[in-house]
Backbone as CSV, one residue per row, in Angstrom:
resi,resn,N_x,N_y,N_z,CA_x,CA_y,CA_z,C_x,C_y,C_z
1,UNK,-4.749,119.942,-47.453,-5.278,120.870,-46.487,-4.439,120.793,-45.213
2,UNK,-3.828,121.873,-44.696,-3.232,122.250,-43.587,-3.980,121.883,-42.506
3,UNK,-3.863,121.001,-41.123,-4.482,120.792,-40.095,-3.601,121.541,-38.676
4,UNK,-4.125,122.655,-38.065,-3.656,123.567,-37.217,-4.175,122.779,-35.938
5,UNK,-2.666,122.830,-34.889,-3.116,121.914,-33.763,-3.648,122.938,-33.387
6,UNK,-5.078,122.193,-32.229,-5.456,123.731,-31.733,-5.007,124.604,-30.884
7,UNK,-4.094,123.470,-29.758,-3.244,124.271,-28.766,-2.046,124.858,-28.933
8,UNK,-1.486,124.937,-29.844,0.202,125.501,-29.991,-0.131,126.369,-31.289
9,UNK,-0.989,125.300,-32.651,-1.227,126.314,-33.630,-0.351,125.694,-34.854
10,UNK,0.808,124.789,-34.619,1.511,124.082,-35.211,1.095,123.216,-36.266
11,UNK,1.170,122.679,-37.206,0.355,122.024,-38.428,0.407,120.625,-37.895
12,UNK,-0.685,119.738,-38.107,-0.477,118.388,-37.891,-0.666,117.358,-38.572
13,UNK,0.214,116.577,-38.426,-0.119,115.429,-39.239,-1.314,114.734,-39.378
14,UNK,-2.094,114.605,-40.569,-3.341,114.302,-40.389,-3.996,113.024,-39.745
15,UNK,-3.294,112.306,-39.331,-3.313,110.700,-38.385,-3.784,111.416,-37.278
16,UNK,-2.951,112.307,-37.005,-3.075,112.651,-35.347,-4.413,114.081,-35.212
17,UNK,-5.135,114.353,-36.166,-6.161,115.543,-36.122,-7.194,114.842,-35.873
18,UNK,-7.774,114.315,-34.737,-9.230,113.944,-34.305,-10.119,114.101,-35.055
19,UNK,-10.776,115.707,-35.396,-11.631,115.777,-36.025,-11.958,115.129,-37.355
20,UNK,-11.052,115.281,-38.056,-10.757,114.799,-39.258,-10.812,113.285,-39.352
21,UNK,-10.137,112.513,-38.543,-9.753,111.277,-39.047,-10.986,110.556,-37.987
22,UNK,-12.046,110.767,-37.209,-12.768,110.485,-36.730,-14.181,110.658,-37.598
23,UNK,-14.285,111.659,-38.484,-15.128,112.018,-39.469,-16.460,110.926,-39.546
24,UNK,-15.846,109.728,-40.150,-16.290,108.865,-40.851,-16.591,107.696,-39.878
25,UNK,-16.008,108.047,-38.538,-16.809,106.768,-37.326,-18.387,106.965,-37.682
26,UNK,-19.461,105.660,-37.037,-20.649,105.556,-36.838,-20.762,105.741,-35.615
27,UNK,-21.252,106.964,-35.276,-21.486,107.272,-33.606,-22.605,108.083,-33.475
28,UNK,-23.649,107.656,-32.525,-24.498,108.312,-31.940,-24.346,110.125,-32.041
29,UNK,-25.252,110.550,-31.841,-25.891,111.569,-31.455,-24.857,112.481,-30.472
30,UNK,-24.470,111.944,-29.340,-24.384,112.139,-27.930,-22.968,111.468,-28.128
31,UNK,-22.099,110.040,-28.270,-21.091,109.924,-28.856,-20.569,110.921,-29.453
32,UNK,-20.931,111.162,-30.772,-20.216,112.357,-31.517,-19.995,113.941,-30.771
33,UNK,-20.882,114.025,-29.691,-21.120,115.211,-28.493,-19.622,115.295,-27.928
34,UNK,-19.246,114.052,-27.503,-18.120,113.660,-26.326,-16.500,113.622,-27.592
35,UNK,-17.286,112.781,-29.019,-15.793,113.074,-29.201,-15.066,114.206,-30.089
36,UNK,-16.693,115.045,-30.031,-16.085,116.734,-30.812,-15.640,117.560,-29.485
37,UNK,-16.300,117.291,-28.308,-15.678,117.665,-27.340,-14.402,117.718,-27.126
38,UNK,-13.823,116.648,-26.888,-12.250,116.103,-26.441,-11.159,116.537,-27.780
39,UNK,-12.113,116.031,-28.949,-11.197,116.492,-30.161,-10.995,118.293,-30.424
40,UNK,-11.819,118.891,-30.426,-11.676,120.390,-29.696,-10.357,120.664,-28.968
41,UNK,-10.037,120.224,-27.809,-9.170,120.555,-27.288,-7.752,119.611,-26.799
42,UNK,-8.193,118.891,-28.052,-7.346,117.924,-28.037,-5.939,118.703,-28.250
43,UNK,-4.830,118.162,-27.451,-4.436,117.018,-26.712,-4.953,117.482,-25.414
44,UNK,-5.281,117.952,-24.616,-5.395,118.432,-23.237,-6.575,117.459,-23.129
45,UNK,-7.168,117.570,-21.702,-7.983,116.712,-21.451,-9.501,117.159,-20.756
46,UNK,-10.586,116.729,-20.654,-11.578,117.296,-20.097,-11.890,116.690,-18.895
47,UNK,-12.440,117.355,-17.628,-13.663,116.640,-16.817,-14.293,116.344,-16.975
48,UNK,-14.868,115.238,-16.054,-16.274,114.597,-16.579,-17.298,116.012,-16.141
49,UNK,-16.874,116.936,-15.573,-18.441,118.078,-15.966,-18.285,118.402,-16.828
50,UNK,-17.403,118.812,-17.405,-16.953,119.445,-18.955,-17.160,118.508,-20.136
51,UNK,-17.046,117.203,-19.711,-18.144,116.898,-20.762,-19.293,116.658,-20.724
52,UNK,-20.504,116.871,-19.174,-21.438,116.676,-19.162,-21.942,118.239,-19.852
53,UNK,-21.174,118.978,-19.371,-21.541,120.337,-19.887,-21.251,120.540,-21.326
54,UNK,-20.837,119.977,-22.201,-20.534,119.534,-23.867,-21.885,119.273,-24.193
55,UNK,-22.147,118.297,-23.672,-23.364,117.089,-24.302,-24.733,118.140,-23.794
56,UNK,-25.493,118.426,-22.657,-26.376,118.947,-22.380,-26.952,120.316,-22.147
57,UNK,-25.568,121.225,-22.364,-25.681,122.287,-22.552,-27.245,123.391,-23.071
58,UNK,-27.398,122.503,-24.349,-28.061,123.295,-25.125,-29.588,122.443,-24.980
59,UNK,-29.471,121.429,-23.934,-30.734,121.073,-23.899,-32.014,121.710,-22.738
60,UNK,-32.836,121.868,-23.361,-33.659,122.502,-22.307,-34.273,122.181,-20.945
61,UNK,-34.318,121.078,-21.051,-34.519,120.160,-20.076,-32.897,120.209,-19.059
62,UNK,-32.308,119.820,-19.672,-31.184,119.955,-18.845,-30.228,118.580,-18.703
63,UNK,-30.691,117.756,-19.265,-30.111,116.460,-19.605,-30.959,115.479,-18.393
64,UNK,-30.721,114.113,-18.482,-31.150,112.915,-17.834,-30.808,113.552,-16.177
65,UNK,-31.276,112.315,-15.521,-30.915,112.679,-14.133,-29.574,112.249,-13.348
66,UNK,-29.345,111.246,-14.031,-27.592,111.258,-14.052,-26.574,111.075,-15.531
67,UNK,-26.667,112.638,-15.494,-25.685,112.572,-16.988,-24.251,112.153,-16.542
68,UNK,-23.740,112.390,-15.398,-22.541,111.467,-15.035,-22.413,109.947,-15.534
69,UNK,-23.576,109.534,-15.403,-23.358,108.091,-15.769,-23.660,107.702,-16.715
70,UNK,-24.271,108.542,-17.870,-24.659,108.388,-18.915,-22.988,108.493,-19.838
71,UNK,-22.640,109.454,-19.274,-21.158,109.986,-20.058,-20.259,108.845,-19.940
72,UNK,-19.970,108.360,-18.833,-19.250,107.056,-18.673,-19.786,105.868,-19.470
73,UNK,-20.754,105.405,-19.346,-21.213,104.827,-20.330,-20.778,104.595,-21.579
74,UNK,-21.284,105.851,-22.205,-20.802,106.419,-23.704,-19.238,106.225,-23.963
75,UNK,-18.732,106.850,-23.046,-16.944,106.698,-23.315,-16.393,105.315,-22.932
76,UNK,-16.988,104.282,-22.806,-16.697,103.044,-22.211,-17.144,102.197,-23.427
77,UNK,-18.101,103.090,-24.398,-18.551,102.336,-25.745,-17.500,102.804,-27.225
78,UNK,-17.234,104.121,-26.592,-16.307,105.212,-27.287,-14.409,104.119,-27.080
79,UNK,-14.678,104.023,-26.028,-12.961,103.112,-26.022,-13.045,102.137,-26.780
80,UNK,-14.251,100.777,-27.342,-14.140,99.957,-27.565,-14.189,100.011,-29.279
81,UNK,-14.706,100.719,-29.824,-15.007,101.467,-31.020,-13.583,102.269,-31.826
82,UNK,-13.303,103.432,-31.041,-11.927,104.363,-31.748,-11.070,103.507,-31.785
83,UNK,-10.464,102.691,-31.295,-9.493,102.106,-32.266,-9.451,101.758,-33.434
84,UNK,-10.610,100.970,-33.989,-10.628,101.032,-35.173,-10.474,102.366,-36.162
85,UNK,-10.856,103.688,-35.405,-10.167,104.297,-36.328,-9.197,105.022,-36.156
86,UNK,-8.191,104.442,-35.110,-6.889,105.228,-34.660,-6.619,106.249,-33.713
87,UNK,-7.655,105.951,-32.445,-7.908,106.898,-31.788,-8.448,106.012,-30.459
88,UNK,-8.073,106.362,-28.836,-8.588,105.826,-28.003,-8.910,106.931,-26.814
89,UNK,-9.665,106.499,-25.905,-9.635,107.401,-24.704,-9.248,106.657,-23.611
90,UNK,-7.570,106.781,-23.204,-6.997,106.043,-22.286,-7.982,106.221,-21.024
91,UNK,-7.810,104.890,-20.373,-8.433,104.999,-18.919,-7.085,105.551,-17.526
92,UNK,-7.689,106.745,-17.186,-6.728,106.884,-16.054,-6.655,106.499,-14.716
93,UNK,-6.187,105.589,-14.509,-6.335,105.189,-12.967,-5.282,105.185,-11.670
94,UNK,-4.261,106.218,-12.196,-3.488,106.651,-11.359,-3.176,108.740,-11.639
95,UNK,-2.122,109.121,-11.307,-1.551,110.433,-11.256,-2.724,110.976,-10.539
96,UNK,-2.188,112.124,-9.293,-3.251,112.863,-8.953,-3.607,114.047,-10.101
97,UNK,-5.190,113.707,-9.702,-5.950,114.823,-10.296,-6.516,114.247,-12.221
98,UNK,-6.054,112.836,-11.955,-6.385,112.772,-13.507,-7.641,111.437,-13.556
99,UNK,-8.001,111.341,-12.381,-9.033,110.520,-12.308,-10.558,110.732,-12.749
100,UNK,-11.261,110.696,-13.850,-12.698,111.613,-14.114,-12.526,112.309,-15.544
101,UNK,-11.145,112.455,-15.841,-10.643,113.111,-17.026,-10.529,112.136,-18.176
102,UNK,-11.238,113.270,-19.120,-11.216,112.353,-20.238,-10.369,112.558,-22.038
103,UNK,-9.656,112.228,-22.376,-8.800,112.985,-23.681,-8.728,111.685,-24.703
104,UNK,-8.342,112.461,-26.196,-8.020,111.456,-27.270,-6.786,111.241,-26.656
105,UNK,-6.170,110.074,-27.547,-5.089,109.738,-27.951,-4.859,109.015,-28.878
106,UNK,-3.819,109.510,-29.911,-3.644,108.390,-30.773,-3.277,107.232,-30.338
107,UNK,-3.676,105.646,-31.303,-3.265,104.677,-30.669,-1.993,104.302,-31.530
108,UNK,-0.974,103.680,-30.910,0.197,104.107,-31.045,0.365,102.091,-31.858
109,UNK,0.944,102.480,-33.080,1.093,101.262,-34.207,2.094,100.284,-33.392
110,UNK,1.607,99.162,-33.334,2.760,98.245,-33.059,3.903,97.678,-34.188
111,UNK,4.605,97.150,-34.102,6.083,97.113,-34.945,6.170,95.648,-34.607
């Protein structure tokens, strides 16, 4: 099966297709929210509203009273987890404007 990156459209190697090779993680509810999110528009990256707006969107209530910190949370359980299946969400703590942002990345094999 052909895997179409979503941003260029280009075929991808199936290591590097999120959706796919994330399939078979054990993740929450709300986990799986954040990493169909990011994998969506993977490689590019999201805000943390853009993924509060992922996860609570469709809830009626409107989510907790700080879904900010709920999301951090989650992706702080999400980093310690995707590696095992070849996949991380780097922490950014420098470049302007990339602080709050959140993206896959493959994790890159050591030699």
């Amino acid at each position: 099966m052909a895997i179409s990156c979503p941003t260029c459209g280009h075929e991808m190697v199936a290591a590097h297709a999120p959706l796919e090779s994330l399939a078979g993680a054990p993740l929450s509810k709300r986990e799986r929210q954040i990493v169909d999110a990011l994998a969506r528009v993977y490689p590019r990256a999201l805000d943390l509203g853009q993924v509060v707006d992922a996860m609570y969107s469709d809830d009626p209530n409107g989510g907790p009273d700080n879904p900010e910190g709920v999301v951090r949370t989650l992706v702080s359980r999400l980093r310690a987890l995707l590696p095992n299946y070849g996949w991380n969400i780097p922490i950014n703590r420098t470049g302007h404007g990339n602080f709050g942002r959140y993206r896959l990345k493959p994790v890159e094999v050591k030699r």
